[in-house]
VOGU-3710 file (C-alpha; in Angstrom, 3 decimals, decimal comma):
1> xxxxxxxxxx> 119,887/109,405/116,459  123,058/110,952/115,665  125,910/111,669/118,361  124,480/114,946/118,584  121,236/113,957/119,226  122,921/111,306/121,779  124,809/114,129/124,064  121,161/116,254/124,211  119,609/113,546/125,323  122,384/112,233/127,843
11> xxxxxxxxxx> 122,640/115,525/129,373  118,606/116,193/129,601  117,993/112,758/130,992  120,466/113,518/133,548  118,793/117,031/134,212  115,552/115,604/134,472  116,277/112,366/136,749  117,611/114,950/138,841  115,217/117,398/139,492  112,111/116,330/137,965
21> xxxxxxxxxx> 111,462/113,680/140,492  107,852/112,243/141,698  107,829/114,679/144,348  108,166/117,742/142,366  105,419/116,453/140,079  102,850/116,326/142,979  103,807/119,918/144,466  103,436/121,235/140,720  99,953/119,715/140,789  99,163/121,313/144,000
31> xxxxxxxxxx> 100,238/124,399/142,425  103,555/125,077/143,242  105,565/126,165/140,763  109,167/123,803/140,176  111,231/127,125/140,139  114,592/124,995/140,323  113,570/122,627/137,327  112,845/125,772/135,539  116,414/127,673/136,123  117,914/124,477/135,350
41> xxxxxxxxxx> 116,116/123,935/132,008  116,781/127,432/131,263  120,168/127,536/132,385  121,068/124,661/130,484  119,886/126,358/127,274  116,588/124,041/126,367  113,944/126,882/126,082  115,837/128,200/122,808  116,625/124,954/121,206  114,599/125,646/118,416
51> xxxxxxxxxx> 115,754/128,597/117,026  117,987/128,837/114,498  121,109/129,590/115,063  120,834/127,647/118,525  123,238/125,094/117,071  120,476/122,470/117,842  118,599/120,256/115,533  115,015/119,317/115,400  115,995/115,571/116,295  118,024/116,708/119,324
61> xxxxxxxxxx> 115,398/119,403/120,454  112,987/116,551/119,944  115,357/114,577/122,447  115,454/117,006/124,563  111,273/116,499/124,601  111,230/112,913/125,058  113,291/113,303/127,768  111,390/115,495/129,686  108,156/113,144/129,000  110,339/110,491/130,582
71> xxxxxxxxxx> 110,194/112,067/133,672  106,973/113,884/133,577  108,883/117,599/133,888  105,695/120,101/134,589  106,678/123,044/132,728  106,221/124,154/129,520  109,436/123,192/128,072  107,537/122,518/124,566  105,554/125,491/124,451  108,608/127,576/125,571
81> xxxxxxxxxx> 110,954/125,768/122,773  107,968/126,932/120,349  107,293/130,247/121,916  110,811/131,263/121,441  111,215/129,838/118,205  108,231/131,398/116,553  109,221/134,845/118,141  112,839/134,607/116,779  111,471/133,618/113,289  109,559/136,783/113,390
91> xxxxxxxxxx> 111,963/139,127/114,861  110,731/139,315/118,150  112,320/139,592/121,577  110,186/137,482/123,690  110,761/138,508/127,784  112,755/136,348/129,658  111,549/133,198/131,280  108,688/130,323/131,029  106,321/131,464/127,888  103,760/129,130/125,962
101> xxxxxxxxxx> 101,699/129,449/123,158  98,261/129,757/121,862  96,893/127,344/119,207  94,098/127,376/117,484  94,947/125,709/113,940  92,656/127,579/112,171  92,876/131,491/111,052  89,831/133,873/112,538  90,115/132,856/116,172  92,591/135,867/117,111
111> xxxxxxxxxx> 92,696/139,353/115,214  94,291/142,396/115,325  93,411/145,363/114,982  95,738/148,613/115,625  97,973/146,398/117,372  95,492/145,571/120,120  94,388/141,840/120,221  90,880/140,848/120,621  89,824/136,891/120,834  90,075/134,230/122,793
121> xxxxxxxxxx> 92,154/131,082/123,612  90,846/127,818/125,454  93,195/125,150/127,414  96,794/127,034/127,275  99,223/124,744/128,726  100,788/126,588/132,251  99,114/130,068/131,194  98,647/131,192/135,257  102,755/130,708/135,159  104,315/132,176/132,119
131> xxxxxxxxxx> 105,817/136,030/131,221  103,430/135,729/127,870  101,926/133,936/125,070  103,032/133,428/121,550  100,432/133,133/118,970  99,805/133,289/115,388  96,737/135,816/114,845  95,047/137,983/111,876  95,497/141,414/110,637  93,191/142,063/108,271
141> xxxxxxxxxx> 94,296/138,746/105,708  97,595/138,635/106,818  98,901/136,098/109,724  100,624/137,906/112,235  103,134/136,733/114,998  102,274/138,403/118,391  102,900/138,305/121,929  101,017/139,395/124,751  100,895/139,323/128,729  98,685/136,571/130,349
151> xxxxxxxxxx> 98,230/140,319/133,172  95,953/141,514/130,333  93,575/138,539/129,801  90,612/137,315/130,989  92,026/134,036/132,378  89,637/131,009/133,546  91,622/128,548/134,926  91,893/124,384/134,186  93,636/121,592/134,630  94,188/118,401/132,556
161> xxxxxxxxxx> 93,925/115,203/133,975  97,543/115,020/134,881  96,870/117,783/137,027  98,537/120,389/134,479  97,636/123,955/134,188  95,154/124,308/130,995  93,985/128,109/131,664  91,335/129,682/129,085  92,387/133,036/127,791  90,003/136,128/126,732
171> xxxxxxxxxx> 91,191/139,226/124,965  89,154/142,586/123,605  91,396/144,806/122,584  94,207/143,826/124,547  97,326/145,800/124,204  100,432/143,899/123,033  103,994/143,565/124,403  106,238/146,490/123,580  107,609/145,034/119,760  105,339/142,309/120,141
181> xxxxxxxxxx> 103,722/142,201/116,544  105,547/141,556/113,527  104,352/139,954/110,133  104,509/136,175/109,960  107,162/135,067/107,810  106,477/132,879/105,018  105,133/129,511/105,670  104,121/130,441/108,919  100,624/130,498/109,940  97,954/128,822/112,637
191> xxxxxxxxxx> 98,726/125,472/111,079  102,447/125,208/110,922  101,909/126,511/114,838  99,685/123,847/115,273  101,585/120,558/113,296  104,814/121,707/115,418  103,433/121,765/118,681  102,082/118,326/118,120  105,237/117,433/117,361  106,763/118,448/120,052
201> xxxxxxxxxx> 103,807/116,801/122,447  104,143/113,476/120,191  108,267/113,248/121,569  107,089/113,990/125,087  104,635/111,324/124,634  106,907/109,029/123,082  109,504/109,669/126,405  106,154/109,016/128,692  105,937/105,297/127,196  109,314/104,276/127,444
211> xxxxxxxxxx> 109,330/105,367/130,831  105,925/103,096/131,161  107,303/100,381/129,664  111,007/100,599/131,169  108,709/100,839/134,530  106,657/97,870/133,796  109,101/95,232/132,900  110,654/96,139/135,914  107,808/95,521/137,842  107,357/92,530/136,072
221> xxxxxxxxxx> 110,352/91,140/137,199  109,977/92,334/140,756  106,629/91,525/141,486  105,949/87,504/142,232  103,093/85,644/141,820  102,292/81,753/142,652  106,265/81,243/143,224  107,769/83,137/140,052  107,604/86,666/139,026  104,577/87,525/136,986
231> xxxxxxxxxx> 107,332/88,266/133,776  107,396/84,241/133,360  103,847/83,789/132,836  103,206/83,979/128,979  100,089/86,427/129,195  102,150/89,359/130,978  104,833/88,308/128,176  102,443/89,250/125,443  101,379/92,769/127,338  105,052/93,789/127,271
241> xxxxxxxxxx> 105,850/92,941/124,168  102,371/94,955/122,450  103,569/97,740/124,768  107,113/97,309/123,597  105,690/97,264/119,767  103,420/100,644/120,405  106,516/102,787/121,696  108,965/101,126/118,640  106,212/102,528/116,242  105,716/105,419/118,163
251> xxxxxxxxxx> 109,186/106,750/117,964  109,720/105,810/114,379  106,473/108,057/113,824  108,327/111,020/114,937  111,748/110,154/113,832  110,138/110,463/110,036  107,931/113,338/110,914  111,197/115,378/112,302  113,250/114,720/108,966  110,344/115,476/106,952
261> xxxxxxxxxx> 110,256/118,798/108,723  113,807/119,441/108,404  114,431/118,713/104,900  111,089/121,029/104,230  110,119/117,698/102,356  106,602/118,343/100,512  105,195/115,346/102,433  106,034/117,116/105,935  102,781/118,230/106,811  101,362/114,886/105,988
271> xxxxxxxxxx> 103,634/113,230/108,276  103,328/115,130/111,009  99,689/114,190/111,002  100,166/110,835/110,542  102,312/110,902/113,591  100,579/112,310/116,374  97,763/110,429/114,993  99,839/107,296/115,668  101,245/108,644/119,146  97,682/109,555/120,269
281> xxxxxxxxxx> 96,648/106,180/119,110  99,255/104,280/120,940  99,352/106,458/124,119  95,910/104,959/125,063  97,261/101,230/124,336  100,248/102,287/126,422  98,514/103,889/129,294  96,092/100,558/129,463  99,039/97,647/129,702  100,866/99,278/132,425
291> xxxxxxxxxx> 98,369/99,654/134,497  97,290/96,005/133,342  101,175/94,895/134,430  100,794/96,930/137,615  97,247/96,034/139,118  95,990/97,926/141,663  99,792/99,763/143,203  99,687/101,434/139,647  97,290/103,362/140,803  98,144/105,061/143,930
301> xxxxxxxxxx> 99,580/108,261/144,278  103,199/106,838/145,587  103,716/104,752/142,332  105,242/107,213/139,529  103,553/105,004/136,673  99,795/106,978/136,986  101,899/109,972/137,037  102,947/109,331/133,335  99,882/107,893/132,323  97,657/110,224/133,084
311> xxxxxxxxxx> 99,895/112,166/130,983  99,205/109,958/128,107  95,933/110,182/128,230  95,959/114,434/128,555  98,226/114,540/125,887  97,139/112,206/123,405  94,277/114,689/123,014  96,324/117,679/122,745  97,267/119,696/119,528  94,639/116,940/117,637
321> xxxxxxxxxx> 93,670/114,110/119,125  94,221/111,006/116,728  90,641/111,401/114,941  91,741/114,858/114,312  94,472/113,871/112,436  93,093/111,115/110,676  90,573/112,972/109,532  93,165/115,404/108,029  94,800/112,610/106,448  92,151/111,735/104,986
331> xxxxxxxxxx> 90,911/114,601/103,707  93,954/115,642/102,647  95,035/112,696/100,630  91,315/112,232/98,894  91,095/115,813/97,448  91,030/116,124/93,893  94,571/117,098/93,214  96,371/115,183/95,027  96,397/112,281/92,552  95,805/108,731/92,874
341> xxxxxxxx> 96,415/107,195/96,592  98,199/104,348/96,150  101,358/106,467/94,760  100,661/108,196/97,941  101,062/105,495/99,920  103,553/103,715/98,666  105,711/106,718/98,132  109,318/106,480/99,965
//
């Protein structure tokens, strides 16, 4: 990470050891909403680091992320960072505040028609909280960028297993924000939407474990057993070190997938995928030594450590789950054109 990317980081994980405590996290999951986190975040610029002239990269934005996953922030600081970004690229003025997005990967699922939206969207992350919802949708053959008011949808509410708002979303002919329609600029479409918003999940992720594992070798060392702490005995040795191996993979995953992306290399799309596939993958590894480390106190609702993995395991699932993407991958690199695989693989 550069310097840049050091200072975003720095000042986010100070942000979010402040005010995105355990507490917090259990009052969001009761419902309440962590207005404070939220003006902070907001104040401190984070909801617009992805546009372009925010003077922020995609490595520190992704900072910013794996910060936040650190500490199990419940907002929608990703789908916010996206929201804003996508709106920007189109020429939009989103309103002001908390916003999130509507994925669906695949063209068809939203259309428009006379700039009214008709469709539907399943498991949007904090829906019940946000001004509106970014989305990539269809005119005709052409992907548009639009935003609409949650107000005007028919909204069934969910939850993830973290306890997170994941709110289904129905629209017939559901009248758009005031300039909330424009036509998607190149390059843009349901899939770019849907690769960068599983990037952005696979750095929150990637925070979540190292806040697993920083919590588990600390418990290690804490915790005694037979006249030594349980870090001395081999076996618990071996845990943390497969744990420390799945977040050192993890975070390489995205470091490649985020310069791929900002170079607009040609194999960006691939590594995305392979990525989150690898992030998913790991998250359930993860999720299953700490609690392994911990025993039974990782499990109550005092100790922070089910907080974040229950995280893990909603997230790994989210955007494409790691079958998704490896399915993908594969059919991606097995289609005709693309060649033989081994040059694939092997490629730098």
């Amino acid at each position: 990470m550069n310097s840049g990317g050091e200072l975003a980081a720095a000042a986010a994980e100070r942000l979010f050891a402040d005010l995105a405590t355990p507490a917090i996290a259990r009052a969001a999951e009761q419902g309440q909403w962590p207005s404070r986190l939220w003006q902070a975040v907001q104040d401190a610029g984070f909801g617009n680091a992805l546009e372009a002239d925010s003077g922020v990269s995609l490595s520190e934005a992704l900072a910013i992320m794996r910060a936040a996953g650190r500490h199990a922030a419940p907002i929608p600081l990703a789908e916010t960072m996206l929201a804003r970004a996508l709106a920007a690229g189109a020429g939009l003025m989103p309103p002001d505040g908390p916003l999130t997005i509507g994925v669906t990967g695949k063209p068809g699922s939203l259309s428009v028609e006379n700039r009214l939206l008709s469709g539907g969207l399943t498991r949007v992350p904090f829906a019940r909280h946000v001004k509106a919802v970014a989305a990539v949708a269809r005119s005709g053959d052409q992907a548009v960028i639009v935003l609409v008011s949650v107000e005007v949808a028919r909204l069934v509410p969910g939850r993830n297993l973290a306890g997170e708002p994941r709110d289904d979303l129905g629209f017939e002919k559901s009248e758009l924000l005031a300039g909330g329609f424009a036509m998607a600029p190149r390059g843009t479409d349901e899939a770019w939407l849907l690769r960068m918003a599983a990037l952005l999940r696979g750095a929150q992720m990637v925070g979540a474990m190292e806040a697993a594992l920083a919590m588990s070798v600390r418990y290690a060392n804490e915790r005694s057993q037979f006249g030594r702490p349980i870090g001395r005995f081999q076996a618990i040795q071996h845990q943390l070190a497969a744990l420390g191996g799945e977040v050192a993979a993890s975070a390489a995953m995205i470091d490649a997938a985020a310069e791929a992306v900002s170079v607009e290399a040609m194999h960006a799309p691939r590594a995305v995928a392979a990525a989150k596939a690898r992030v998913s993958e790991a998250a359930g590894h993860a999720a299953t030594i700490a609690h392994r480390v911990h025993g039974a106190i990782g499990f109550t609702q005092e100790y922070a450590v089910q907080g974040l993995t229950r995280r893990l395991l909603s997230w790994r699932d989210e955007f494409g789950a790691e079958a998704d993407w490896q399915r993908h991958l594969g059919r991606d690199i097995l289609r005709p054109e693309a060649g033989a695989v081994w040059p694939l693989l092997s490629a730098p």
